[in-house]
N, C-alpha and C positions, 0 to 999 in steps of 0.2 A: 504494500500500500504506500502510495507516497501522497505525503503532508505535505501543504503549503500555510508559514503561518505568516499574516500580516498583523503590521503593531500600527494600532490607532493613536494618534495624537501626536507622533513627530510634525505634521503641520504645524501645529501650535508652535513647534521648537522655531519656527520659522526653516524653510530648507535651504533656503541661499545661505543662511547664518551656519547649520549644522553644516553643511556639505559645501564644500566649492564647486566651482562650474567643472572643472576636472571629474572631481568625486565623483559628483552626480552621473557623470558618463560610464564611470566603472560600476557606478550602482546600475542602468540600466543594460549596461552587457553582460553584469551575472544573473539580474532578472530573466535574460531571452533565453541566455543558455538550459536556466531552470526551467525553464517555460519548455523549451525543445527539448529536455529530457524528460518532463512530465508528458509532452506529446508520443513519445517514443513510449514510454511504460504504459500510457493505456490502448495506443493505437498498435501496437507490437509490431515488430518486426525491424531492420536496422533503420539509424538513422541517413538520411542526407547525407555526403562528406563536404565536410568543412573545418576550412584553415585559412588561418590569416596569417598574410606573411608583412613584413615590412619594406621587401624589395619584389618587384614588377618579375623580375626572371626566374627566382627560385620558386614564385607563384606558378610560372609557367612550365616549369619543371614537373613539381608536385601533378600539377594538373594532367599534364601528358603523359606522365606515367602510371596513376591511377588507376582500376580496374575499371571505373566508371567511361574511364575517356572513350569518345570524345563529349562526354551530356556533361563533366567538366567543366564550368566557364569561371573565366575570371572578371571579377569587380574591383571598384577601388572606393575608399571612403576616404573623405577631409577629416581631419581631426585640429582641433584648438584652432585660436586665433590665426594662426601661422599657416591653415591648411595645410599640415603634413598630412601626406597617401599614406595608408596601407591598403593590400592587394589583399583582395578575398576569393579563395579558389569551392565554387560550388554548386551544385545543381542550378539551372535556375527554381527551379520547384521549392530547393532548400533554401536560395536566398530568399524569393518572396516571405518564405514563414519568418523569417526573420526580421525581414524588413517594411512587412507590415503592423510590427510590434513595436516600431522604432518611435521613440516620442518624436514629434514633428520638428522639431527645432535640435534635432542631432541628425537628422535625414540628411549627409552631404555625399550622395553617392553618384557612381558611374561606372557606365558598361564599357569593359575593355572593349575596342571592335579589333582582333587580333588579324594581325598582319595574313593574310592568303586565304580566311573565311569566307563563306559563302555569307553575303547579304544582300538587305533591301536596300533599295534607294532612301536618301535622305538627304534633308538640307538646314544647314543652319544660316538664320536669315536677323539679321539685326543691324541698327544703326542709332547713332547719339541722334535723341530728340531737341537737343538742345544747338543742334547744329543743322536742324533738317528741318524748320517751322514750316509746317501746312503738309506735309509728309502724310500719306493714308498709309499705313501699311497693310492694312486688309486688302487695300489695290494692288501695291506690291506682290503681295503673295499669293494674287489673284493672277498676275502677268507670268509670274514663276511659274506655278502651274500648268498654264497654258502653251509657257513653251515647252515644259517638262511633258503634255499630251500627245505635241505637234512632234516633239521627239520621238516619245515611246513607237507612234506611229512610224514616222521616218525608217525609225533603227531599224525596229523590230517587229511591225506591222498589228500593234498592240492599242486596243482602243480602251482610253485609260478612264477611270469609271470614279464618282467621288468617292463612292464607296472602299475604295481603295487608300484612302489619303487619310491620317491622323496629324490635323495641327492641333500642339503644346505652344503654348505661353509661359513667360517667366518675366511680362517685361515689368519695369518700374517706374517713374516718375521720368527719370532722364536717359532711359534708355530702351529700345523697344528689341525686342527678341523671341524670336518662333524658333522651333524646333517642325519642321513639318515632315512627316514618313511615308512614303508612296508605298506599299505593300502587295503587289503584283500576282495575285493565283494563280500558284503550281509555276510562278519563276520568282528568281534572285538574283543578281551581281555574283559574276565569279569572285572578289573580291572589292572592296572601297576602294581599289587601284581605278578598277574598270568603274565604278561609280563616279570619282573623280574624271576619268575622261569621258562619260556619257555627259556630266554638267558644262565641265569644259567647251566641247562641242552643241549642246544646247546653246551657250553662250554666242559660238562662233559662227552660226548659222543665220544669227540675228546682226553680226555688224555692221556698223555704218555710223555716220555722224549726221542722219537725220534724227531730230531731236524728239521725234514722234518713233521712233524704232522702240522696240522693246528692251533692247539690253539700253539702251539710252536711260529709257525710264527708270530703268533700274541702279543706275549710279546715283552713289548720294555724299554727301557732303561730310569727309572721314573727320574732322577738327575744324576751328575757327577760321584757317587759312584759306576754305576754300577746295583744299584739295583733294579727289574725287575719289575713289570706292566701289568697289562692286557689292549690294547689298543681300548679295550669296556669297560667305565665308568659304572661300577655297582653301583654307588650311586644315578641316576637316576631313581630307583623304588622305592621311597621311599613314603611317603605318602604327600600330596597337593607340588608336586613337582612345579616350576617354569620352566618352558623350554621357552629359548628365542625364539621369535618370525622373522619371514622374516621379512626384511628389518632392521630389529633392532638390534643396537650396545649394547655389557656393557658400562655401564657409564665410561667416561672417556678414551674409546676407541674409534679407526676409522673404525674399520674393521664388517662388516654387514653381518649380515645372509642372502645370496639370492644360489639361486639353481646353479646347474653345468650345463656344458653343456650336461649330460648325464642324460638317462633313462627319466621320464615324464617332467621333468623342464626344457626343452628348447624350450617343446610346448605352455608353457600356457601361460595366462596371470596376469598381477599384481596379480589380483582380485582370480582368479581361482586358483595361487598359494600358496594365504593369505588361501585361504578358504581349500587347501589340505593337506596343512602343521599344520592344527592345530591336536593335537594328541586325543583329545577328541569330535571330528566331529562324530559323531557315527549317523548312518542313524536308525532309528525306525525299531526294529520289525528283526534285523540283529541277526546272528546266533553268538551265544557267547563261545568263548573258553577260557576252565579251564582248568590251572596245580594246582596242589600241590603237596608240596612237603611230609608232611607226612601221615600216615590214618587220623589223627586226625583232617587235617584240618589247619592246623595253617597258615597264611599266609609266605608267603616268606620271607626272611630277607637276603642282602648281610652279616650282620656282628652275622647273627644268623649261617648260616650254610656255610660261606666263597664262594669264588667267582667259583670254582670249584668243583664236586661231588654231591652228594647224587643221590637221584631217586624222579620222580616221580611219582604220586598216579592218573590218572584218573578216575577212577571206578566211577558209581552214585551215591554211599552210599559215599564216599568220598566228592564228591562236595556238594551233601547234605546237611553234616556236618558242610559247615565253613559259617557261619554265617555271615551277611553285620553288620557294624556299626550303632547302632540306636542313637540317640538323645533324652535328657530326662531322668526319673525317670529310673530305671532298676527295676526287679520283686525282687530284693534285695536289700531295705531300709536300715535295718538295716546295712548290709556289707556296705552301701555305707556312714553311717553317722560315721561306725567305721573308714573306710581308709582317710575320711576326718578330721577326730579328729585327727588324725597323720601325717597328711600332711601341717605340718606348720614350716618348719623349714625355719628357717634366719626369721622369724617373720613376714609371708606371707599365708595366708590361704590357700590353694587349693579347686578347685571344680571335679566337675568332669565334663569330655567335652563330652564325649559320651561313649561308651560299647558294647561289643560283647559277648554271651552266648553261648556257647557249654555243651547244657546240659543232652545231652548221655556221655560225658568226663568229666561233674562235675569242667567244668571251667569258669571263669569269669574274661574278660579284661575290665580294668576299663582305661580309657584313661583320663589322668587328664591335668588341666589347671591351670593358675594360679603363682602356685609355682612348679617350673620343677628343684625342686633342689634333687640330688644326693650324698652320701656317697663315696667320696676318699680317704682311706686312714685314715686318722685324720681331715681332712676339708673338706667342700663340694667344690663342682662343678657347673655349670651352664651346662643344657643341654637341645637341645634343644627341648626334648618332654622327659614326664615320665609318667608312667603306675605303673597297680596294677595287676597283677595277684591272684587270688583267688582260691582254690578247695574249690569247692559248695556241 
């Protein structure tokens, strides 16, 4: 049998006074823990797996080698003023139970979107209100949309349906922000790689400097100066991105990610909402769609080929070509003990974290860890990922 005893009257004690804001956080993560082990003893049979780590890779370790994997996933939580991460490796089923017990004002969470995943489309869409007067943004992401249709059709020959679309809200006083998720029946994004180049090219398809054009409409005013912006965040496709989660604030903020009252979020529920919004939800066995952007293969990059332009490549010999990231030794030893004999500067060893082979192209991406330090100028830099390109 297991007891739960609760004591009446620590209100009285006032709880800001007995507890500090710290405390109070470690009083409510041995509440959940209690809670999911009282869940376990009456519901029988194992728990969830869950683990918190303090660092992103040893998360992803844990998780890949798991008996569970790949239903595995990794989250990350703000903690204190400072927003320090930690990484949470667990069902989603398991984190829901968790994270629906979370008092409201500790909710600082977010979905790993890990690097070569299968997911949905998605857009993060925001701009300073304070620099953009008379600004609609319900037009805004009326006009996104639209081109995101005029796309899907194009690409993929795909007639896109509201019912498909989940916009969240988080904005504030002075600043306005959607999360909005296009969620496609029975397909997905071979990865955020190819999501980043399906936006891209939605973008590129609209250019011009008529000031009546769509992507026109869509520039907006980034600070005081004047100077201009795309009001879709292309830093969003990047690799093991973070995308906040429903219900959940930045630390140190008030303002929560929950849906609008338009398109499918005003029908569901918590639960069904938590479960629609995550961008890496991908059902088994679903049809995968690939851009790229050159023959070669190369994945997409905002700050490799700019927020606007080029083409893209769908051909099969194309998607062929571009290769997933593997894990481990690469079929080049030697290449890899040379780039690591040189990757020690500030007096820091490097490894190597994983790699990608194209080798009809005679190329070799070496993805390193460790020491992520770079060449400026006359002094290094800190950034926050470094690679090795090779021709093989």
């Amino acid at each position: 049998m297991t007891v739960l005893l609760f004591c009446a009257g620590l209100q009285s004690l006032g709880e800001r006074i007995f507890y500090s804001k710290w405390r109070l956080g470690e009083v409510e993560r041995c509440v959940l823990r209690l809670l999911a082990a009282v869940r376990q003893k009456l519901h029988g049979g194992a728990s969830d797996p869950y683990k918190v780590f303090p660092l992103q890779e040893p998360a992803f370790q844990w998780a890949d080698n798991h008996p569970d994997a790949p239903d595995v996933r990794i989250f990350s939580s703000e903690r204190g003023p400072e927003g320090k991460r930690s990484f949470i490796a667990t069902t989603l089923e398991g984190f829901w139970k968790r994270y629906r017990d979370m008092l409201p004002q500790h909710r600082h969470c977010y979905e790993i979107i890990r690097q070569g995943y299968p997911c949905h489309l998605y857009f993060d869409l925001e701009y300073q209100k304070d620099f953009n007067a008379g600004v609609d943004g319900d037009s805004l992401v009326g006009i996104v949309l639209k081109l995101c249709a005029e796309q899907l059709q194009e690409k993929f020959q795909l007639e896109m349906e509201d019912s498909w679309v989940l916009e969240m809200d988080s904005s504030s006083p002075h600043k306005f922000s959607r999360h909005v998720i296009v969620k496609i029946p029975g397909a997905a994004f071979q990865n955020n790689f190819h999501v980043g180049a399906f936006v891209k090219d939605m973008c590129a398809a609209q250019e011009g400097t008529d000031p009546e054009s769509p992507v026109q409409q869509l520039l907006i005013n980034k600070d005081a100066d004047g100077s201009r912006t795309l009001f879709i965040d292309g830093g969003v496709y990047t690799r093991n991105r973070a995308f906040r989660l429903f219900l959940s604030s930045k630390a140190g903020k008030q303002w929560i990610l929950q849906p609008t009252a338009r398109f499918q979020g005003a029908k569901l529920s918590h639960r069904d909402t938590f479960f629609a919004s995550l961008i890496c939800n991908v059902s088994e066995g679903c049809r995968l769609l690939r851009c790229y952007e050159e023959a070669d293969g190369v994945p997409f990059s905002w700050a490799r080929h700019g927020q606007v332009g080029g083409r893209l490549i769908d051909s099969e010999a194309a998607i062929g070509r571009c290769a997933q990231p593997r894990i481990g030794p690469s079929r080049h030893p030697d290449i890899e003990l040379f780039i690591t004999s040189v990757c020690n500067m500030g007096g820091v060893q490097g490894e190597v974290r994983s790699w990608v082979e194209w080798p009809e192209a005679g190329l070799l991406l070496l993805n390193m860890k460790r020491n992520r330090w770079r060449a400026r100028g006359t002094r290094s830099a800190m950034t926050r990922s470094a690679g090795a390109t090779v021709l093989t």
